[in-house]
C-alpha positions as CSV (number, residue, x, y, z in Angstrom):
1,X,-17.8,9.2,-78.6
2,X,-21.0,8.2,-79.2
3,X,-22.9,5.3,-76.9
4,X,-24.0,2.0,-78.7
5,X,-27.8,2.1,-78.8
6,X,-30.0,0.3,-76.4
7,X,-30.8,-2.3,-78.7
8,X,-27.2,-3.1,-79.3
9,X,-26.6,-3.3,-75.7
10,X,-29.5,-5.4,-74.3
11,X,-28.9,-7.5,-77.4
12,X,-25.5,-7.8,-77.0
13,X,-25.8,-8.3,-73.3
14,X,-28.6,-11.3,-73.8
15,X,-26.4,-13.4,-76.2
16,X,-23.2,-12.7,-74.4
17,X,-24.5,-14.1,-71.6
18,X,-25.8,-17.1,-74.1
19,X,-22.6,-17.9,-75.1
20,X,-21.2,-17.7,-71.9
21,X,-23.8,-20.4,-70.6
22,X,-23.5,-22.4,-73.8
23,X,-19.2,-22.7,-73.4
24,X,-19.5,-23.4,-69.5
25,X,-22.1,-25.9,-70.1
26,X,-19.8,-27.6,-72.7
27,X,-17.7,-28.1,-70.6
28,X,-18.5,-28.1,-67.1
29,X,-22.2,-28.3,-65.0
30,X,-23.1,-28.1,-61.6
31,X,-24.9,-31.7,-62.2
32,X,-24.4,-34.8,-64.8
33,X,-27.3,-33.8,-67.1
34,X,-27.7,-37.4,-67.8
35,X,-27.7,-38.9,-64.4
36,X,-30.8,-40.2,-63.2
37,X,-32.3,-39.4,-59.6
38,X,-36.2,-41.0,-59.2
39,X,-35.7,-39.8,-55.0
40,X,-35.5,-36.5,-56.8
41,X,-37.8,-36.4,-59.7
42,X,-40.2,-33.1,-59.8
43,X,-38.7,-31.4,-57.2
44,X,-39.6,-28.2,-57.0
45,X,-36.7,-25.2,-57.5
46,X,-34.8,-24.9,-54.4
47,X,-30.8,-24.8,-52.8
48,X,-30.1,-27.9,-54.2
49,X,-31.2,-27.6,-57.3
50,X,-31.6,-23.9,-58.6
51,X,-34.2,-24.4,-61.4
52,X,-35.7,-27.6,-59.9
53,X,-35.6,-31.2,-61.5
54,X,-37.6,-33.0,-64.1
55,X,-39.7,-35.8,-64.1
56,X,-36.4,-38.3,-64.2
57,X,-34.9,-36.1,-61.0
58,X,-32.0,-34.6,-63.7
59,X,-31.1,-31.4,-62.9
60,X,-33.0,-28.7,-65.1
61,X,-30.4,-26.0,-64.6
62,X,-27.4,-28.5,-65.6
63,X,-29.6,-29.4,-68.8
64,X,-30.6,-25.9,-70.0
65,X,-26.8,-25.2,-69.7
66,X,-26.0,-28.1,-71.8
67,X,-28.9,-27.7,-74.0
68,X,-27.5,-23.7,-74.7
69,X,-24.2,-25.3,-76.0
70,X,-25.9,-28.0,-78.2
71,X,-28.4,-25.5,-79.6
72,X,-25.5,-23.1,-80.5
73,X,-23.7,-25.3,-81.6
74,X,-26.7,-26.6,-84.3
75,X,-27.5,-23.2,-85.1
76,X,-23.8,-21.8,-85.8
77,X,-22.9,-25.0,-87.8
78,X,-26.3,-24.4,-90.0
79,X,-26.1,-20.6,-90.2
80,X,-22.8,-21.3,-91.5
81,X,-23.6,-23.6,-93.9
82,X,-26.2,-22.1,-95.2
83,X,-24.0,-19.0,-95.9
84,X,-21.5,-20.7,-97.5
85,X,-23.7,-22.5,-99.9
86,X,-26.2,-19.6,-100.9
87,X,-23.3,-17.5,-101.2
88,X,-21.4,-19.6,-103.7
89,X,-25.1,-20.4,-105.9
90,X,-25.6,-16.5,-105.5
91,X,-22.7,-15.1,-106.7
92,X,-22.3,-17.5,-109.5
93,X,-25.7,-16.9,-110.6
94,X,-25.9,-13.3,-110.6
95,X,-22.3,-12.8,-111.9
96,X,-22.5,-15.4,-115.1
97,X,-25.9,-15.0,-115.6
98,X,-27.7,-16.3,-118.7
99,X,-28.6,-19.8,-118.8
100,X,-26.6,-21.1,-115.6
101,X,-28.6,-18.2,-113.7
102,X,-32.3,-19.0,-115.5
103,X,-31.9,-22.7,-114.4
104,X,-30.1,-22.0,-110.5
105,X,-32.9,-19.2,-109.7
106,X,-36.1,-21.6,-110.9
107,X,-34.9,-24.3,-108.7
108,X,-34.1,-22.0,-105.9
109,X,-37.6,-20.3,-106.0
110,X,-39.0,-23.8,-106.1
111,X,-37.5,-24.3,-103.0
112,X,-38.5,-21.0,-101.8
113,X,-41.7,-21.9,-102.4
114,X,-41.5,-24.7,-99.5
115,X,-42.0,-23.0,-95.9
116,X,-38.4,-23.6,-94.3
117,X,-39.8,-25.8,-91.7
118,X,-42.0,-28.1,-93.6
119,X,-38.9,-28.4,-95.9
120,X,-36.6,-29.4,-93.5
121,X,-39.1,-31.7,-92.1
122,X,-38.9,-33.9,-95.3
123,X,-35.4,-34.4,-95.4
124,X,-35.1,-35.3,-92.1
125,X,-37.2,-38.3,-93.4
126,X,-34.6,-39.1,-95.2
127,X,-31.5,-38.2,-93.4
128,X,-32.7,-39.5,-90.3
129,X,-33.4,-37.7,-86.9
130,X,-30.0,-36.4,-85.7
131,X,-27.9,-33.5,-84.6
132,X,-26.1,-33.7,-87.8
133,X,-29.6,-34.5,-90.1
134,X,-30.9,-31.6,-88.4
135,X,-27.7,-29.4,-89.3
136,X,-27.7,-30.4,-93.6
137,X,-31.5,-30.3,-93.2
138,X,-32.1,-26.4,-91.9
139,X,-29.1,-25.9,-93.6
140,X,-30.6,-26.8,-97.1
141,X,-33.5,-25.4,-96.1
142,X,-32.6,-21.7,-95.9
143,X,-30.2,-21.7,-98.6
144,X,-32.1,-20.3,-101.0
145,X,-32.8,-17.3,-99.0
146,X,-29.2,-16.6,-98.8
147,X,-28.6,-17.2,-102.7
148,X,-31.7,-15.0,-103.4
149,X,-29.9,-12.3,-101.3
150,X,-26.4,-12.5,-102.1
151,X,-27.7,-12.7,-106.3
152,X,-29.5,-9.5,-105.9
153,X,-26.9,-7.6,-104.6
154,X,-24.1,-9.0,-107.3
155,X,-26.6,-8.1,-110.0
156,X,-26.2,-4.4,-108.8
157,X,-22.6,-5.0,-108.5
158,X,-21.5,-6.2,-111.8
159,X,-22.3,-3.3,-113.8
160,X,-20.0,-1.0,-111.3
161,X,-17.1,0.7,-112.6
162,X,-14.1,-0.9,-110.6
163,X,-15.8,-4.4,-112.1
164,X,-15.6,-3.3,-115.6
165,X,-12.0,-2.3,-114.9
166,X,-11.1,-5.4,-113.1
167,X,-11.8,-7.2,-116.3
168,X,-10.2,-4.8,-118.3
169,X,-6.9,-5.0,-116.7
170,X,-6.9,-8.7,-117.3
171,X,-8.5,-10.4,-113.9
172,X,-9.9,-13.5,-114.2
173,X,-13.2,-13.9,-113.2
174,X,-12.5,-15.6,-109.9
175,X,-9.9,-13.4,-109.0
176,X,-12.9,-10.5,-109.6
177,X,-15.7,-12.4,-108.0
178,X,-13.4,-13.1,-105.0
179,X,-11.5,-9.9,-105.2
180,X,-14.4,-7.2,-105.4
181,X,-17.7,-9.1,-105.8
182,X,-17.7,-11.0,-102.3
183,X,-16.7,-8.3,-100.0
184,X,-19.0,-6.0,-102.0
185,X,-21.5,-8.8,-99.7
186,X,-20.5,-9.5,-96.5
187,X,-22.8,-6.2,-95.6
188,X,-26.2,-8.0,-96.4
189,X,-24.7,-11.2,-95.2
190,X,-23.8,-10.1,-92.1
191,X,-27.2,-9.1,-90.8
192,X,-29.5,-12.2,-92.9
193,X,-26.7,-14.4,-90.8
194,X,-28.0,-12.4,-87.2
195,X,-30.9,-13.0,-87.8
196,X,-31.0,-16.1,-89.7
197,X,-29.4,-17.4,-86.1
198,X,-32.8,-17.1,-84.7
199,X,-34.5,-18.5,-87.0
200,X,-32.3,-21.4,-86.9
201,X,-32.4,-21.9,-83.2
202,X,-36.3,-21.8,-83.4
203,X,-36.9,-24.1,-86.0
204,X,-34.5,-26.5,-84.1
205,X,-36.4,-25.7,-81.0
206,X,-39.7,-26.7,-82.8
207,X,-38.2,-29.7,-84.4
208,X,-37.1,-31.4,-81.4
209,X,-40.2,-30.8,-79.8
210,X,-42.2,-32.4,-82.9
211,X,-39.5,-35.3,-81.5
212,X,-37.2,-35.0,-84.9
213,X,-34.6,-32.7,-83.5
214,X,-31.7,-34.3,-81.1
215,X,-32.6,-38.0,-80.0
216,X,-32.7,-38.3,-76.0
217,X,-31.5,-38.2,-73.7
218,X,-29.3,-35.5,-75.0
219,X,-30.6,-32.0,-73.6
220,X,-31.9,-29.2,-76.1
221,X,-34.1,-26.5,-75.6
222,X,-37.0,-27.6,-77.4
223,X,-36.8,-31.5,-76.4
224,X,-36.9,-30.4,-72.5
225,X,-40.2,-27.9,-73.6
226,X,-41.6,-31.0,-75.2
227,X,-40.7,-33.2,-72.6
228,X,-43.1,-30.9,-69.9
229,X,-46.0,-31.1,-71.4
230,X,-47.3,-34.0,-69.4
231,X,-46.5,-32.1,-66.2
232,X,-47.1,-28.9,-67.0
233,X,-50.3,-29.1,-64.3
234,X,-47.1,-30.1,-61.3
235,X,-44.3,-28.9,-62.9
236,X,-44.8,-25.9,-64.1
237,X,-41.1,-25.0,-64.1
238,X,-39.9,-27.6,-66.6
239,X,-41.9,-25.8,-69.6
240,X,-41.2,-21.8,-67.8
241,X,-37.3,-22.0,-67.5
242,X,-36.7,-23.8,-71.5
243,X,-39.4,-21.4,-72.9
244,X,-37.6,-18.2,-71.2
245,X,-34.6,-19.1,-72.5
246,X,-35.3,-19.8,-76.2
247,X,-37.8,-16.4,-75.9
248,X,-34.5,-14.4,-73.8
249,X,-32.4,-15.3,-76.5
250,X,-34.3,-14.6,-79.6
251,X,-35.2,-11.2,-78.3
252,X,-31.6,-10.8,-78.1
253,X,-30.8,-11.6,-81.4
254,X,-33.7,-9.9,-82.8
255,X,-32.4,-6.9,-81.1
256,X,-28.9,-7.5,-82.1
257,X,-29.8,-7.8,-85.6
258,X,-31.5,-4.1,-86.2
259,X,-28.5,-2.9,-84.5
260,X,-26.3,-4.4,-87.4
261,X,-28.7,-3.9,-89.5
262,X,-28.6,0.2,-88.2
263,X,-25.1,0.1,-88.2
264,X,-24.3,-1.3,-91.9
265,X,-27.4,0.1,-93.7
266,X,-26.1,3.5,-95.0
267,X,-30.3,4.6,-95.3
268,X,-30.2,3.8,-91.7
269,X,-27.3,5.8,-90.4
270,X,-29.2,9.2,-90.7
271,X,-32.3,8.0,-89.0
């Protein structure tokens, strides 16, 4: 029996232990993350409080807990969206073809053309800055990346044999697109989704610390990193402890990724 590679297990170990934190801290923390305590404020890490307070004397360990789960949460909710969406727009495109496809891919490249970020950045203008603006709004934004994807690969896959004979014994074209076309992807999808995770969670991170992610005083990642900057001369733990974490768990999924990636490539499996 062969052992997984290290990658797999440090990158399976570092977002294990990330969703661990992120469903404990739904649920249950050693402190309110809300609750105000000025006697408190900057404390330094120490029995009482593991990871230190901030400059409101909350509890910095209680609110990276319940940042993990909201973070998660944001980034599961967009990956999944995202999926869903490009999925749909690349499949029909690359399965009908012709016009539909001409008309789908030139807006899609035009929205290609928009860095991710920057993109989600103008519809929050519109949508407002909220967890769920923030969920449609990455989620639109990386869309087209999936649909690029998933289009190439049913491009390959409708000129295969079993396709041709799924329409010759009669199939209808959903029936074939659902049948053989879409598990024919969930390869490629699988690993754009690991990775796409990070990306998610970063862009979120760096939205809420440009102060258009999750309003305050809820607890993310990237609103407590924000949040330090004024006391990053006498605090030095409030920006340390959110920065490891968002770093911690993107190496994870970085690493978790090129395992899947290793794992479901068949060029990969010999190397």
């Amino acid at each position: 029996m062969r052992m997984p590679a290290p990658n797999a297990l440090l990158g399976g170990f570092l977002i294990g232990t990330l969703i661990i934190v992120a469903l404990i801290g739904a649920v249950w923390t050693p402190y309110d993350p809300l609750q105000l305590s000025f006697r408190a404020k900057l404390a330094a890490p120490s029995a009482a409080h593991w990871l230190g307070t901030d400059e409101f004397g909350r509890d910095v360990g209680s609110r990276l807990m319940a940042g993990a789960a909201t973070s998660a949460w944001i980034s599961l909710l967009t990956v999944t969206l995202a999926v869903i969406c490009g999925t749909v727009i690349g499949i029909l495109s690359g399965y009908f073809r012709g016009w539909f496809d001409r008309i789908v891919m030139a807006f899609n490249d035009a929205l290609l053309a928009f860095p991710g970020i920057l993109l989600a950045l103008g519809l929050l203008a519109v949508l407002g800055a909220n967890k769920y603006g923030i969920i449609v709004a990455l989620g639109i934004a990386y869309t087209p990346s999936v649909a690029r994807i998933v289009r190439g690969a049913v491009l390959s896959l409708r000129e295969r044999e079993f396709i041709a004979a799924s329409r010759v014994m009669g199939n209808s074209e959903l029936f074939t697109m659902a049948r053989h076309i879409l598990p024919n992807c969930i390869a490629p999808l699988t690993v754009l989704a690991t990775s796409m995770f990070g990306y998610v969670l970063l862009a979120e991170s760096a939205l809420s610390f440009l102060g258009l992610g999750v309003p305050p005083p809820a607890p993310t990642w990237g609103n407590m990193l924000a949040g330090s900057r004024p006391y990053i001369g006498q605090a030095v733990w409030l920006g340390i402890f959110p920065g490891l974490c968002i770093s911690l768990t993107l190496l994870g999924i970085n690493l978790l990724g090129d395992a899947v990636r290793d794992k479901l490539d068949p060029r990969m499996r010999g190397m």
